[in-house]
N, CA and C atoms as an extended XYZ file, in Angstrom:
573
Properties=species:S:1:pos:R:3:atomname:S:1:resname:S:1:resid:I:1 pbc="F F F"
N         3.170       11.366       43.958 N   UNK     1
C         2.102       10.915       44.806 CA  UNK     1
C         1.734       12.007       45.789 C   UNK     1
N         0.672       12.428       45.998 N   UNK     2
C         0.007       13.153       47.156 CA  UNK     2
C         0.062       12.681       48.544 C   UNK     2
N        -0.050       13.423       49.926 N   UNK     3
C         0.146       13.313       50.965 CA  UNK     3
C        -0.739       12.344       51.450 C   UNK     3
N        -1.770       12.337       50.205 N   UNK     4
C        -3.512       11.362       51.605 CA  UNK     4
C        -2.634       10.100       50.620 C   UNK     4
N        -1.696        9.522       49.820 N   UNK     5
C        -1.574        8.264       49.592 CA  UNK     5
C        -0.783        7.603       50.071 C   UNK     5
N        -0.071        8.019       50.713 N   UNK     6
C         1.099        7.709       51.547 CA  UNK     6
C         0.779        7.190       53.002 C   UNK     6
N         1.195        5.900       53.251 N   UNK     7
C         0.490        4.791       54.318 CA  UNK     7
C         0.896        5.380       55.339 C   UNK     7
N        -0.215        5.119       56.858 N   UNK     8
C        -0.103        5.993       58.002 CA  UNK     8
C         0.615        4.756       59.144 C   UNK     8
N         1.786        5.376       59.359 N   UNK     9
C         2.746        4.872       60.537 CA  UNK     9
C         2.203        3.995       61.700 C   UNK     9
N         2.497        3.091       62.051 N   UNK    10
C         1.626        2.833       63.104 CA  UNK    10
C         2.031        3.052       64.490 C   UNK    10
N         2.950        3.945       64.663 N   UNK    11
C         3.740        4.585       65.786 CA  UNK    11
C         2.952        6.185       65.583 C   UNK    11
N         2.453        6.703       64.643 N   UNK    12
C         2.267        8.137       64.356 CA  UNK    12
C         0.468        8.511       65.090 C   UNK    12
N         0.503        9.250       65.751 N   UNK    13
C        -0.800        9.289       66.896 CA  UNK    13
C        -2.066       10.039       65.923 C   UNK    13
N        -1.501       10.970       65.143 N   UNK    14
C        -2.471       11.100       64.075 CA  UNK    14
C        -2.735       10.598       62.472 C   UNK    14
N        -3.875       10.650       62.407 N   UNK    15
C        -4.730        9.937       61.659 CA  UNK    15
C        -4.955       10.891       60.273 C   UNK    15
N        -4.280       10.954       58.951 N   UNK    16
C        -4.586       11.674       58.208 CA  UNK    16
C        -6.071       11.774       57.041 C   UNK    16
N        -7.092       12.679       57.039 N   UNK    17
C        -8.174       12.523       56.289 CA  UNK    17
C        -7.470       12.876       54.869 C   UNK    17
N        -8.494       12.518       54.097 N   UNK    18
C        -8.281       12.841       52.979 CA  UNK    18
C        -8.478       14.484       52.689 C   UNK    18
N        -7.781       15.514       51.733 N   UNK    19
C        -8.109       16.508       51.533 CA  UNK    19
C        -9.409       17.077       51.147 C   UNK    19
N       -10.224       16.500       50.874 N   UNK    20
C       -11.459       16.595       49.973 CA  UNK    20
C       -12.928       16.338       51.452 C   UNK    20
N       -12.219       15.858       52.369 N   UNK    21
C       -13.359       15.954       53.461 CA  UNK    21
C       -13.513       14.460       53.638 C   UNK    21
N       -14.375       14.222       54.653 N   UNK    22
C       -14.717       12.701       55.381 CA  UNK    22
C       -15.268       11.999       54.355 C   UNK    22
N       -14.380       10.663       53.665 N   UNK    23
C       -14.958       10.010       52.444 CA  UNK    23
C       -14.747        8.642       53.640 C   UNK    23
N       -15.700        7.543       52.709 N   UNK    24
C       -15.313        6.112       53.410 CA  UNK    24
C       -14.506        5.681       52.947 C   UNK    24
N       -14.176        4.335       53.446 N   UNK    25
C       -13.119        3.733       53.310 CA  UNK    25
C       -12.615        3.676       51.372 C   UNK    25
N       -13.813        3.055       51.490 N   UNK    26
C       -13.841        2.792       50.019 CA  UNK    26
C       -13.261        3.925       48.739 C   UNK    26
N       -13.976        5.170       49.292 N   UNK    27
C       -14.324        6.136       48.524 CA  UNK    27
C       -12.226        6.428       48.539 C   UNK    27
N       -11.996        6.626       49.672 N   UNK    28
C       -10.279        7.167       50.230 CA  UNK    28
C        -9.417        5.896       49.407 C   UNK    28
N       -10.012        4.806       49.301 N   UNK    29
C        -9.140        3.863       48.301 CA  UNK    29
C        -8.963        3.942       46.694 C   UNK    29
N       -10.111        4.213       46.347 N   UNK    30
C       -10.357        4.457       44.919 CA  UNK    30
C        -9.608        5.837       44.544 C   UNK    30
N        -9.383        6.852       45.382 N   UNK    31
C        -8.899        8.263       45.507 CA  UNK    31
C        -7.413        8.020       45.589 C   UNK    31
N        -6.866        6.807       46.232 N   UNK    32
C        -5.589        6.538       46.414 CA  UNK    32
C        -5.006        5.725       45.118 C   UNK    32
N        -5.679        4.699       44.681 N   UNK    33
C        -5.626        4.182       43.449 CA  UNK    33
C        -5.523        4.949       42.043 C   UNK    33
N        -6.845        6.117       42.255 N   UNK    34
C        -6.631        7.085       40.964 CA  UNK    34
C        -5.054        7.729       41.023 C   UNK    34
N        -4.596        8.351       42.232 N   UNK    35
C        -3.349        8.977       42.580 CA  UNK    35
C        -2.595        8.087       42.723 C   UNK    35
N        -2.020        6.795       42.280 N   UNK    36
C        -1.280        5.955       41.737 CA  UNK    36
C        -0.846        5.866       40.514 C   UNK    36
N        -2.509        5.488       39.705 N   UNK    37
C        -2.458        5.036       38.481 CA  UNK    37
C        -1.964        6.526       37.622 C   UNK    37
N        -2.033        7.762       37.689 N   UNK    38
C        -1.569        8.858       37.211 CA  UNK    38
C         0.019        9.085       37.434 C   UNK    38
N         0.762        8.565       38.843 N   UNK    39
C         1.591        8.951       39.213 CA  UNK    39
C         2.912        8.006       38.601 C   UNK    39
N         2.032        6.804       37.914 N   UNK    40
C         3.032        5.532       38.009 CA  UNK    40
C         3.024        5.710       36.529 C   UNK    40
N         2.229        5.929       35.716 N   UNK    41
C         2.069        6.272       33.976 CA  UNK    41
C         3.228        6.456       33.582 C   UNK    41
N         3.715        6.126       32.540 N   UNK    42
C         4.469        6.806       31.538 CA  UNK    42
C         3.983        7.813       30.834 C   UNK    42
N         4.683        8.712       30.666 N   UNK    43
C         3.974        9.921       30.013 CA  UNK    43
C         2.757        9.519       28.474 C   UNK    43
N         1.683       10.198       28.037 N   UNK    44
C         0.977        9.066       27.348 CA  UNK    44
C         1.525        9.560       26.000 C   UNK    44
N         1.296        9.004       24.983 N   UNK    45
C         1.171        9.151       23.618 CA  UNK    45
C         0.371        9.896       23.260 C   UNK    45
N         0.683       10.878       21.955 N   UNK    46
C         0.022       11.529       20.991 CA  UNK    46
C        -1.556       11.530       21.018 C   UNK    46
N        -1.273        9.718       20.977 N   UNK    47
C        -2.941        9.396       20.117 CA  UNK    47
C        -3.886        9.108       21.862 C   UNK    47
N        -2.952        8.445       22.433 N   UNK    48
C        -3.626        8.358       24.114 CA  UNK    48
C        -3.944        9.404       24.798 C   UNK    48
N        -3.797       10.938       24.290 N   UNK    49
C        -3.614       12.081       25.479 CA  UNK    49
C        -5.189       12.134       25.440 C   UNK    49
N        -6.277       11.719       24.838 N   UNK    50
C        -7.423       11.906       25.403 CA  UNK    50
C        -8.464       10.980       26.622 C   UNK    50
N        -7.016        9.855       26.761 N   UNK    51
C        -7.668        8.467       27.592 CA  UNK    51
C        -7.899        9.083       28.563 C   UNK    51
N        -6.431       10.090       29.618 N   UNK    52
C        -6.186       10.271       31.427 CA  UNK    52
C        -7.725       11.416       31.218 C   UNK    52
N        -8.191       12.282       30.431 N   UNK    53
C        -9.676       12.893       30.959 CA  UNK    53
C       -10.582       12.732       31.217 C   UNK    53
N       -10.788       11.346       30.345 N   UNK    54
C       -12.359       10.627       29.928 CA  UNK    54
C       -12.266        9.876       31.229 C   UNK    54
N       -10.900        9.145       31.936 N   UNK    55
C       -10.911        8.557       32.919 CA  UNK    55
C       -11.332        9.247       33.816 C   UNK    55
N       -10.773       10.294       34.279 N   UNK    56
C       -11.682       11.126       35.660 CA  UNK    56
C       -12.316       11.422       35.284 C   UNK    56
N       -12.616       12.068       33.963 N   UNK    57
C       -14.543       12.551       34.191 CA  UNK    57
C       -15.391       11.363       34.191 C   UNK    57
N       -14.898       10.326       33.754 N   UNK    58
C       -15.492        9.257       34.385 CA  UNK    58
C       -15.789        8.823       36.156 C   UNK    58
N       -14.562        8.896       36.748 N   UNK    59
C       -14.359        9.120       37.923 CA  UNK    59
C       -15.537        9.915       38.885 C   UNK    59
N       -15.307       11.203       37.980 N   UNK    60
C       -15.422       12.339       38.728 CA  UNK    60
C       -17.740       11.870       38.686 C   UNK    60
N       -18.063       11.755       37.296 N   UNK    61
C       -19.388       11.142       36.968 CA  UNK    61
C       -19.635        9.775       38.067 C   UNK    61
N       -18.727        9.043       38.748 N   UNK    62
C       -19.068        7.953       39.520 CA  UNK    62
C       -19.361        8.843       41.156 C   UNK    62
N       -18.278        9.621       41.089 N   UNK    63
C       -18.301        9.796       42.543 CA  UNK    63
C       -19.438       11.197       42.734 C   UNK    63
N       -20.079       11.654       41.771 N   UNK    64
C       -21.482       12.375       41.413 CA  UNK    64
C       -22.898       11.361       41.834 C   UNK    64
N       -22.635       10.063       41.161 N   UNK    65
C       -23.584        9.515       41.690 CA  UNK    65
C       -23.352        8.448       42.575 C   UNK    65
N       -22.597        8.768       43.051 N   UNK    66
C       -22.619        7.868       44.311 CA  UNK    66
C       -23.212        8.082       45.754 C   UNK    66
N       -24.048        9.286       45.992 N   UNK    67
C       -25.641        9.282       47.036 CA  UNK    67
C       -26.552        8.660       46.592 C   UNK    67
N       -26.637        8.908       44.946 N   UNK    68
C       -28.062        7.563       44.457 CA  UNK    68
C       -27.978        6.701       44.920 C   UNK    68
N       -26.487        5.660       45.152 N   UNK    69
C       -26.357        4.370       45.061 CA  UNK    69
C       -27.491        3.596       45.842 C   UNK    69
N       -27.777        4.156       47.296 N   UNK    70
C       -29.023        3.507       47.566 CA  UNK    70
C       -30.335        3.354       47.650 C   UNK    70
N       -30.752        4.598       46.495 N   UNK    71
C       -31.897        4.721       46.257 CA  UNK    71
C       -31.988        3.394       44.765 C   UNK    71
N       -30.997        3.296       44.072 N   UNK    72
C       -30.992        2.616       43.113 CA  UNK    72
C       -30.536        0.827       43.750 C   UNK    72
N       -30.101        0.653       44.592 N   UNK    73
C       -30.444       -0.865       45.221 CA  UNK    73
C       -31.856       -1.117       45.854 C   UNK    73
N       -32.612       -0.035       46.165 N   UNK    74
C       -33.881       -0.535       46.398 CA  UNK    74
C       -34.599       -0.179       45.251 C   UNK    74
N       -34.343        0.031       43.932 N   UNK    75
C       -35.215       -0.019       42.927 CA  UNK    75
C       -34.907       -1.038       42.355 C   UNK    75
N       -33.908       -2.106       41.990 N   UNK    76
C       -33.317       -2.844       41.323 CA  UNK    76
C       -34.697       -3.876       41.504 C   UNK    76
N       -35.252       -4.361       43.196 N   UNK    77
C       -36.003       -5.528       43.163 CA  UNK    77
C       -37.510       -5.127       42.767 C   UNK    77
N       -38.011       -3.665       43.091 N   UNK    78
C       -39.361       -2.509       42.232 CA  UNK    78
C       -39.125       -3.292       40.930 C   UNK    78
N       -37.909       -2.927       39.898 N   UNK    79
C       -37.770       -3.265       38.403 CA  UNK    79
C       -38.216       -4.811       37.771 C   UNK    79
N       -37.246       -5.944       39.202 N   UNK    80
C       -37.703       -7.087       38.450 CA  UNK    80
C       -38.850       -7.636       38.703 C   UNK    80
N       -39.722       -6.921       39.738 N   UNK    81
C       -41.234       -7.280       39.962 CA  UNK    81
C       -42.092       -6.825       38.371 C   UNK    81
N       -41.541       -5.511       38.187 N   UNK    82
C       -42.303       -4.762       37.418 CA  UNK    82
C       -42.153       -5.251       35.642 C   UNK    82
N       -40.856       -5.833       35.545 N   UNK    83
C       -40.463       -6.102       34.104 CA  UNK    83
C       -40.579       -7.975       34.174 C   UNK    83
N       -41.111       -8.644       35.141 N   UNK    84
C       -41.041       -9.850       35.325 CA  UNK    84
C       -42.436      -10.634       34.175 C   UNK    84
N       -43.588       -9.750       33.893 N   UNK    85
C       -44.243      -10.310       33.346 CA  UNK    85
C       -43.767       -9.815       31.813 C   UNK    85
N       -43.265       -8.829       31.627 N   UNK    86
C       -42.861       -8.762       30.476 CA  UNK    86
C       -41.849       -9.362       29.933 C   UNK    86
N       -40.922       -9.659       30.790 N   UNK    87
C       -40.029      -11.442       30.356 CA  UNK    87
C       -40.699      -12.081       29.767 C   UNK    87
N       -41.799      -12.397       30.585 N   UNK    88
C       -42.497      -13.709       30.420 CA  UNK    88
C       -43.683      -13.730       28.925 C   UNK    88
N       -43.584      -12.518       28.694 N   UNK    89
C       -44.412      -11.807       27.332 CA  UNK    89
C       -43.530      -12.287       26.252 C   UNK    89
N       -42.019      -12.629       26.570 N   UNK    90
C       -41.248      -12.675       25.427 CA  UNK    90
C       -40.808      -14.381       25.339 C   UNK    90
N       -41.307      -14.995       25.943 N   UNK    91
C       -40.940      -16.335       25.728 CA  UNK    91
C       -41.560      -16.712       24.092 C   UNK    91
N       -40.814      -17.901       23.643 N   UNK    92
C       -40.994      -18.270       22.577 CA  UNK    92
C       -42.433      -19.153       22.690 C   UNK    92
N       -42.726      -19.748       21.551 N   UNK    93
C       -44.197      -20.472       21.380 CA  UNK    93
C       -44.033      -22.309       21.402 C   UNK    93
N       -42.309      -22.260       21.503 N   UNK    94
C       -41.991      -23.628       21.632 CA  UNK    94
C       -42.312      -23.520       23.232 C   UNK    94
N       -41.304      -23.009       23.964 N   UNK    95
C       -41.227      -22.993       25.562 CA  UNK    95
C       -42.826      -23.248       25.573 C   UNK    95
N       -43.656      -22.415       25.388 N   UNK    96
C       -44.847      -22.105       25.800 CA  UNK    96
C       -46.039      -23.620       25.725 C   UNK    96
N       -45.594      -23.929       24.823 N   UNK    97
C       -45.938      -25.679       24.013 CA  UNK    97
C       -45.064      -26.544       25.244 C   UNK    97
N       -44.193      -26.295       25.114 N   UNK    98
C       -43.585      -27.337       26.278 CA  UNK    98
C       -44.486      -27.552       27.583 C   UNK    98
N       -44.486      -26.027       28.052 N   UNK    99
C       -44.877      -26.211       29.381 CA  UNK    99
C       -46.474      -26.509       29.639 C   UNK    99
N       -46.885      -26.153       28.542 N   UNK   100
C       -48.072      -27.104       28.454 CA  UNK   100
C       -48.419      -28.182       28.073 C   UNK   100
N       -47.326      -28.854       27.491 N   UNK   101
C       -47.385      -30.344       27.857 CA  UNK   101
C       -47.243      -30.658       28.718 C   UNK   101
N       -45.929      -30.219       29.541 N   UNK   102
C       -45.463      -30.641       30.791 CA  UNK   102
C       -46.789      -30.491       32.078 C   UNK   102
N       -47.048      -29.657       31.719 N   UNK   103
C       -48.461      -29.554       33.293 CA  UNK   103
C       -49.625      -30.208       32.411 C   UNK   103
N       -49.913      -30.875       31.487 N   UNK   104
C       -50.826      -31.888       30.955 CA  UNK   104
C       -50.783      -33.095       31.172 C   UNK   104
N       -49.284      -33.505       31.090 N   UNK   105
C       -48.564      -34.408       31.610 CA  UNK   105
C       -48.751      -34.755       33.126 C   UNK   105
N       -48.201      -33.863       33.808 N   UNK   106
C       -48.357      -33.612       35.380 CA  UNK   106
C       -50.174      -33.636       35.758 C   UNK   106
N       -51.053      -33.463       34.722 N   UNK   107
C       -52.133      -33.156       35.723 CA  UNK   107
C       -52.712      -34.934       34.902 C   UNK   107
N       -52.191      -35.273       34.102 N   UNK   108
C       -52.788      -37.145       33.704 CA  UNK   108
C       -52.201      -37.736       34.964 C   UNK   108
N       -50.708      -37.565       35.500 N   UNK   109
C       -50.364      -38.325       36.755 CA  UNK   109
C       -50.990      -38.007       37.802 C   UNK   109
N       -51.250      -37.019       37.641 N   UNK   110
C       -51.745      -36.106       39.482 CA  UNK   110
C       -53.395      -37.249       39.162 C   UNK   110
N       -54.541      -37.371       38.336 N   UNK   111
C       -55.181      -38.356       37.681 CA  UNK   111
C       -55.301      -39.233       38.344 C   UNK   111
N       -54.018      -39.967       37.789 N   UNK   112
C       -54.014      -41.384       38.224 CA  UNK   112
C       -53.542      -41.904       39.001 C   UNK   112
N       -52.416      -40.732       39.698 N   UNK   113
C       -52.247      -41.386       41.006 CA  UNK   113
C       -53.460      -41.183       42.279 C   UNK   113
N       -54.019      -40.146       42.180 N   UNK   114
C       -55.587      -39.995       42.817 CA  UNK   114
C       -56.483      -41.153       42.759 C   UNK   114
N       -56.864      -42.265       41.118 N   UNK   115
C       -57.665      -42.835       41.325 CA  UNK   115
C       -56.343      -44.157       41.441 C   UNK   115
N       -55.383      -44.003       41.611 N   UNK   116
C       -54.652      -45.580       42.396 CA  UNK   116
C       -54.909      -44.685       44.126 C   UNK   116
N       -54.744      -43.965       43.947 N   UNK   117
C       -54.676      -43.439       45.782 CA  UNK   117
C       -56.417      -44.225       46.169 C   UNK   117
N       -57.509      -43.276       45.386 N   UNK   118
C       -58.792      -43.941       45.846 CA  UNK   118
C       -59.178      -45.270       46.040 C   UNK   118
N       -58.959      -45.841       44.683 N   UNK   119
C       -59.106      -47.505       44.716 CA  UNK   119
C       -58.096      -48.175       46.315 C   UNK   119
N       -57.280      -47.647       46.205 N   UNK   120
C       -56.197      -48.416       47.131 CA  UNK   120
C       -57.276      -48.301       48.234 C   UNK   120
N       -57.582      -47.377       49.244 N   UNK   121
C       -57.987      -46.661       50.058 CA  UNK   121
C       -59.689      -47.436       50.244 C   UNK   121
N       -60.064      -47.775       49.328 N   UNK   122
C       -61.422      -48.585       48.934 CA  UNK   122
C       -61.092      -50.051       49.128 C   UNK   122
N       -60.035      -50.897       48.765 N   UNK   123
C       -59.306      -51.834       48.934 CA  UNK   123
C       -59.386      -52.258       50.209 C   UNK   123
N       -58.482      -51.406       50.812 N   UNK   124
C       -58.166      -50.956       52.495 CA  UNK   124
C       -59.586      -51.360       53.175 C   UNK   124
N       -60.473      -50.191       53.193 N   UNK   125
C       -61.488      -50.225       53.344 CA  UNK   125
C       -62.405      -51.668       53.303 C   UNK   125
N       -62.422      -51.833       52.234 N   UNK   126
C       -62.678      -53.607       52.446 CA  UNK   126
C       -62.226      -54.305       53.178 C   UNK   126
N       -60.964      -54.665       52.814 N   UNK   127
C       -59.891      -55.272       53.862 CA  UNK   127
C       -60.400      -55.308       55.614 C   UNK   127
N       -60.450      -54.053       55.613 N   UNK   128
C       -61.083      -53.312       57.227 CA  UNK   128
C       -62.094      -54.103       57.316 C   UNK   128
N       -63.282      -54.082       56.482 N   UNK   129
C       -64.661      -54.892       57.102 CA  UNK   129
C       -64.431      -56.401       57.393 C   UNK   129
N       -64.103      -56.728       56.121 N   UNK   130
C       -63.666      -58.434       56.520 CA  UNK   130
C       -62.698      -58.603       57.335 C   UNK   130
N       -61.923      -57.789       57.996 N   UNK   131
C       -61.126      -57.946       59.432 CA  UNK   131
C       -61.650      -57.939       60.304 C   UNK   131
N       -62.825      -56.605       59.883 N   UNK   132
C       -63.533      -56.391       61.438 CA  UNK   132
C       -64.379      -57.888       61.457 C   UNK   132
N       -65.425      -57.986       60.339 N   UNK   133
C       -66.207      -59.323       60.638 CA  UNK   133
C       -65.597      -60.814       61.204 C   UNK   133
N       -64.461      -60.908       60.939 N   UNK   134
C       -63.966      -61.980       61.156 CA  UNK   134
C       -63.186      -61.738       62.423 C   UNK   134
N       -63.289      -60.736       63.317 N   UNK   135
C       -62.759      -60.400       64.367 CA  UNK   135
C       -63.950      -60.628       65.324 C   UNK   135
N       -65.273      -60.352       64.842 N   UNK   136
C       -66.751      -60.730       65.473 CA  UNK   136
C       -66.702      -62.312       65.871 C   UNK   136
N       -66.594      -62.779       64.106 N   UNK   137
C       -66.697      -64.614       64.434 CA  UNK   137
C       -65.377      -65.114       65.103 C   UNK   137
N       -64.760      -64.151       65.299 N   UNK   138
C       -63.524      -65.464       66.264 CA  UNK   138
C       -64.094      -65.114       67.872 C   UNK   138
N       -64.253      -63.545       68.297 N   UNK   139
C       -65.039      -63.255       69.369 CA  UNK   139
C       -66.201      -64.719       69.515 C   UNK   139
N       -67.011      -64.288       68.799 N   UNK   140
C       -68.059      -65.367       68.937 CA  UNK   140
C       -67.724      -66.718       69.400 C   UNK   140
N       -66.870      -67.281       68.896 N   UNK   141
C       -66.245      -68.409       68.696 CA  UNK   141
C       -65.673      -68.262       69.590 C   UNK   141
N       -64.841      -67.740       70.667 N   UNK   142
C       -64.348      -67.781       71.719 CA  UNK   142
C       -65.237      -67.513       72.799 C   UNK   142
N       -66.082      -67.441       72.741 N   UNK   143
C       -67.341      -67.033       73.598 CA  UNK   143
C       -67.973      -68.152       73.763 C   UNK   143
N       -67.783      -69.103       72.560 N   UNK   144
C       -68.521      -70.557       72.441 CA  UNK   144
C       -67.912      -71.289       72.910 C   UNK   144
N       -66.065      -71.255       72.679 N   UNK   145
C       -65.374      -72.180       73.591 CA  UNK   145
C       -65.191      -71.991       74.770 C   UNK   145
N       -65.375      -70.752       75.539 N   UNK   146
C       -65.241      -70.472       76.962 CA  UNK   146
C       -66.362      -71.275       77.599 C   UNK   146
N       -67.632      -70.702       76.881 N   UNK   147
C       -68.975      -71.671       77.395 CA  UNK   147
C       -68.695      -73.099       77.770 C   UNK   147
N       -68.199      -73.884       76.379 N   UNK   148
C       -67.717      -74.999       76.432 CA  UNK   148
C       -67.151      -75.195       77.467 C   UNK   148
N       -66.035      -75.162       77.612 N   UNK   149
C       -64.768      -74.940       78.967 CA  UNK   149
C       -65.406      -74.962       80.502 C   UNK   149
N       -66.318      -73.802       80.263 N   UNK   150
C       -66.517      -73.760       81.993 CA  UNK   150
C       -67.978      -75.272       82.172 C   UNK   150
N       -68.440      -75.480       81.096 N   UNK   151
C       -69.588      -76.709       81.161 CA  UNK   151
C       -68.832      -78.012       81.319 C   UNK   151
N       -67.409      -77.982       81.046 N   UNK   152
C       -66.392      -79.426       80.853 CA  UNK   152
C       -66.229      -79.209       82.789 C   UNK   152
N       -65.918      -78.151       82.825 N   UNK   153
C       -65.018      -78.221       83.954 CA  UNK   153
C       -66.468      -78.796       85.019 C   UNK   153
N       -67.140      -78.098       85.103 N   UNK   154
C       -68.687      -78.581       85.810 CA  UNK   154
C       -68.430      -80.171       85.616 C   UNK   154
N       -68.517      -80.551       84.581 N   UNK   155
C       -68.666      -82.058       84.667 CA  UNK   155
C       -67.456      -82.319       84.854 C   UNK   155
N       -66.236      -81.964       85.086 N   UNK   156
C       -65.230      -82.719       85.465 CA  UNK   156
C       -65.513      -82.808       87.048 C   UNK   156
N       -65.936      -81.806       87.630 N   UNK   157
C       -65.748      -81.576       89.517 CA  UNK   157
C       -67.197      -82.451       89.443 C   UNK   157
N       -68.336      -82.601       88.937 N   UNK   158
C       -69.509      -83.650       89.672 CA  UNK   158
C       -68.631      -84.787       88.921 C   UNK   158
N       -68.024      -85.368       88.435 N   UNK   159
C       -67.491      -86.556       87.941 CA  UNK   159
C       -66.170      -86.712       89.093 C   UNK   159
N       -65.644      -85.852       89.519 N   UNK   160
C       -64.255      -86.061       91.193 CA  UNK   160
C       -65.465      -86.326       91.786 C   UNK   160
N       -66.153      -85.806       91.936 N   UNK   161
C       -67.231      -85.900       93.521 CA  UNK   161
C       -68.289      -87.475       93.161 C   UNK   161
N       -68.167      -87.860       92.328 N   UNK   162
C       -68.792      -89.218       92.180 CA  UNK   162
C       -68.050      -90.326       92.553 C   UNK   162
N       -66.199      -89.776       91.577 N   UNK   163
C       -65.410      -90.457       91.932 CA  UNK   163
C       -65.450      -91.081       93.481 C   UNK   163
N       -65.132      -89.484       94.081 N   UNK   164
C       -64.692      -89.749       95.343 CA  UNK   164
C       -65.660      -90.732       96.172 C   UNK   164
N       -67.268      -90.317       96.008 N   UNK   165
C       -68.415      -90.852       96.866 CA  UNK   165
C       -68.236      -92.362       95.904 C   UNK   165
N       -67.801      -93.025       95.376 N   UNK   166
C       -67.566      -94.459       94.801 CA  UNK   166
C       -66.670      -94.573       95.720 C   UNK   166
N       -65.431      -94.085       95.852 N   UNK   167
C       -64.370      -94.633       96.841 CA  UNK   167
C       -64.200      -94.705       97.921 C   UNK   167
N       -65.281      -93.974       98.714 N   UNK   168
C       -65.542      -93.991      100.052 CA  UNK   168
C       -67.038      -95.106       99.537 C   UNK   168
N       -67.449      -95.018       99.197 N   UNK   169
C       -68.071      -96.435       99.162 CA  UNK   169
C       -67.803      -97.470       99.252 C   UNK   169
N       -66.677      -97.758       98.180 N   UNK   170
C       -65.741      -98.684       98.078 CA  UNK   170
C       -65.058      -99.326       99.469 C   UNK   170
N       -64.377      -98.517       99.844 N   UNK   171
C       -63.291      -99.025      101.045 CA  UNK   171
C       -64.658      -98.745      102.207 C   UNK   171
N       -66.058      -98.120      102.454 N   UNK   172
C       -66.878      -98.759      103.348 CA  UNK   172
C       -67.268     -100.352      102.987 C   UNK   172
N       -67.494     -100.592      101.650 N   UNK   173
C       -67.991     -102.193      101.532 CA  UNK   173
C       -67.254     -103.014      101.755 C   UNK   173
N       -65.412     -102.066      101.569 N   UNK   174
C       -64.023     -103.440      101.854 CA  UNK   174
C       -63.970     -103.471      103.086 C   UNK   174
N       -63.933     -102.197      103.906 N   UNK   175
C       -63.743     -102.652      104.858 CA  UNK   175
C       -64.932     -103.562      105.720 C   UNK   175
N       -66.392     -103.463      105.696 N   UNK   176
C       -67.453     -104.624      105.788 CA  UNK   176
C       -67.019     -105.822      105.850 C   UNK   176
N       -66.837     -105.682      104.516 N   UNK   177
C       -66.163     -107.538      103.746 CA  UNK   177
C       -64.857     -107.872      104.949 C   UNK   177
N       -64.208     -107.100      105.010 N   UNK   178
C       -63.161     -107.767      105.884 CA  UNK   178
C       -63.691     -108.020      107.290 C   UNK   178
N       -64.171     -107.012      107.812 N   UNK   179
C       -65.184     -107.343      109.216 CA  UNK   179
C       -65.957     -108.616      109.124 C   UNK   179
N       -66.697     -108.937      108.024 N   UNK   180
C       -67.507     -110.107      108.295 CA  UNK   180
C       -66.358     -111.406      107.855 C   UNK   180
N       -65.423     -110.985      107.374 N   UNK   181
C       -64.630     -112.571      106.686 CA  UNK   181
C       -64.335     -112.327      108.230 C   UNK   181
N       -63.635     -111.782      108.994 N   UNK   182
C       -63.287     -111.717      109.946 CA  UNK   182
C       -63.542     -112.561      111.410 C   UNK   182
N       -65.291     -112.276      111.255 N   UNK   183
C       -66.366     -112.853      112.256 CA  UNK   183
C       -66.244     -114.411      111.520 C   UNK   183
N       -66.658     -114.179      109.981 N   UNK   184
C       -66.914     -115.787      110.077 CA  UNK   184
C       -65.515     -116.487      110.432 C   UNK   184
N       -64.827     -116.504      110.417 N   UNK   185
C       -63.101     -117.179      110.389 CA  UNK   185
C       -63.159     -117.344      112.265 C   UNK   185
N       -63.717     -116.330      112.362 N   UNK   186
C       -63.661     -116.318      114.218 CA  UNK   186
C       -64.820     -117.251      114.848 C   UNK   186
N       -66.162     -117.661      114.193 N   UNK   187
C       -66.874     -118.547      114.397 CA  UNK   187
C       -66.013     -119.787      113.564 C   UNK   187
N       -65.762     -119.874      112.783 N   UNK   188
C       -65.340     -121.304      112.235 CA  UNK   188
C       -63.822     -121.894      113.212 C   UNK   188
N       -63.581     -121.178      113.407 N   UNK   189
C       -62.276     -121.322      114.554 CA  UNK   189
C       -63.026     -121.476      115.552 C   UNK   189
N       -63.762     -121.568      116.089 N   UNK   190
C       -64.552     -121.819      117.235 CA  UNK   190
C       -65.598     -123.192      117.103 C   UNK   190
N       -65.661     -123.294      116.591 N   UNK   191
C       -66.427     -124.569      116.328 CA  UNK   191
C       -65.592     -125.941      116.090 C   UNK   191
């Protein structure tokens, strides 16, 4: 094992870089991993001695393009804008049949729920007038019984005030009547 793989003390005040210059985290892990996986091997076989090259020049080909990496995450969403209608060039003629049933389908409901939406709404609408009209004739009609009402009450107060002028009539003629039974009883006692 090499010196950059070997874990840093946490009592030890310096900080060892990797030999190769300021890599990230990432980059110093994969570098520690390669210098594992070589160190921990059994020596290879005959027929394997061409695997450990192809692996780092594999390696060595990743960590080459690894400044692209973010020119190639902002092309990834460029690509599926750009190859999105040509997906869609490759759909089959069933799919294609489907989905035009399906929005044929969708546009008979969209249809008929419009003319149940209209009719309803026309319904309503009716409804509304013969509410409103019959909101007129009860007005009316309460306009007729108020009339009524205040013409009862009129004749109820000149019908007290007749009352009353009868009853002061009344007890003037009783009391008369008793005045004159009075006189005559007072002449017949006298005679």
């Amino acid at each position: 094992m090499s010196d950059d793989a070997k874990p840093v003390k946490s009592g030890s005040a310096a900080v060892r870089e990797p030999s190769q210059g300021n890599y990230s985290n990432v980059d110093r892990l994969m570098e520690i991993a390669s210098d594992r996986k070589t160190a921990t091997l059994a020596p290879p076989d005959p027929e394997d001695a061409e695997d450990p090259p192809k692996d780092k020049s594999m390696w060595k080909l990743l960590l080459q393009l690894r400044p692209f990496l973010p020119y190639l995450t902002r092309l990834v969403p460029v690509l599926d804008v750009a190859l999105g209608p040509l997906q869609n060039a490759g759909l089959s003629h069933e799919v294609k049949e489907s989905i035009a049933q399906s929005t044929a389908r969708m546009q008979a409901i969209q249809r008929d729920l419009s003319t149940a939406v209209t009719s309803a709404v026309e319904q309503q609408a009716v409804q509304l007038k013969r509410l409103e009209e019959e909101t007129i004739r009860l007005r009316e009609v309460a306009e007729v019984q108020a009339r009524a009402q205040t013409l009862v009450a009129e004749d109820l107060r000149s019908l007290i005030r007749l009352v009353r002028i009868a009853a002061v009539g009344g007890g003037v003629l009783l009391v008369a009547l008793i005045a004159m039974s009075a006189i005559l009883l007072m002449q017949a006692a006298a005679r």
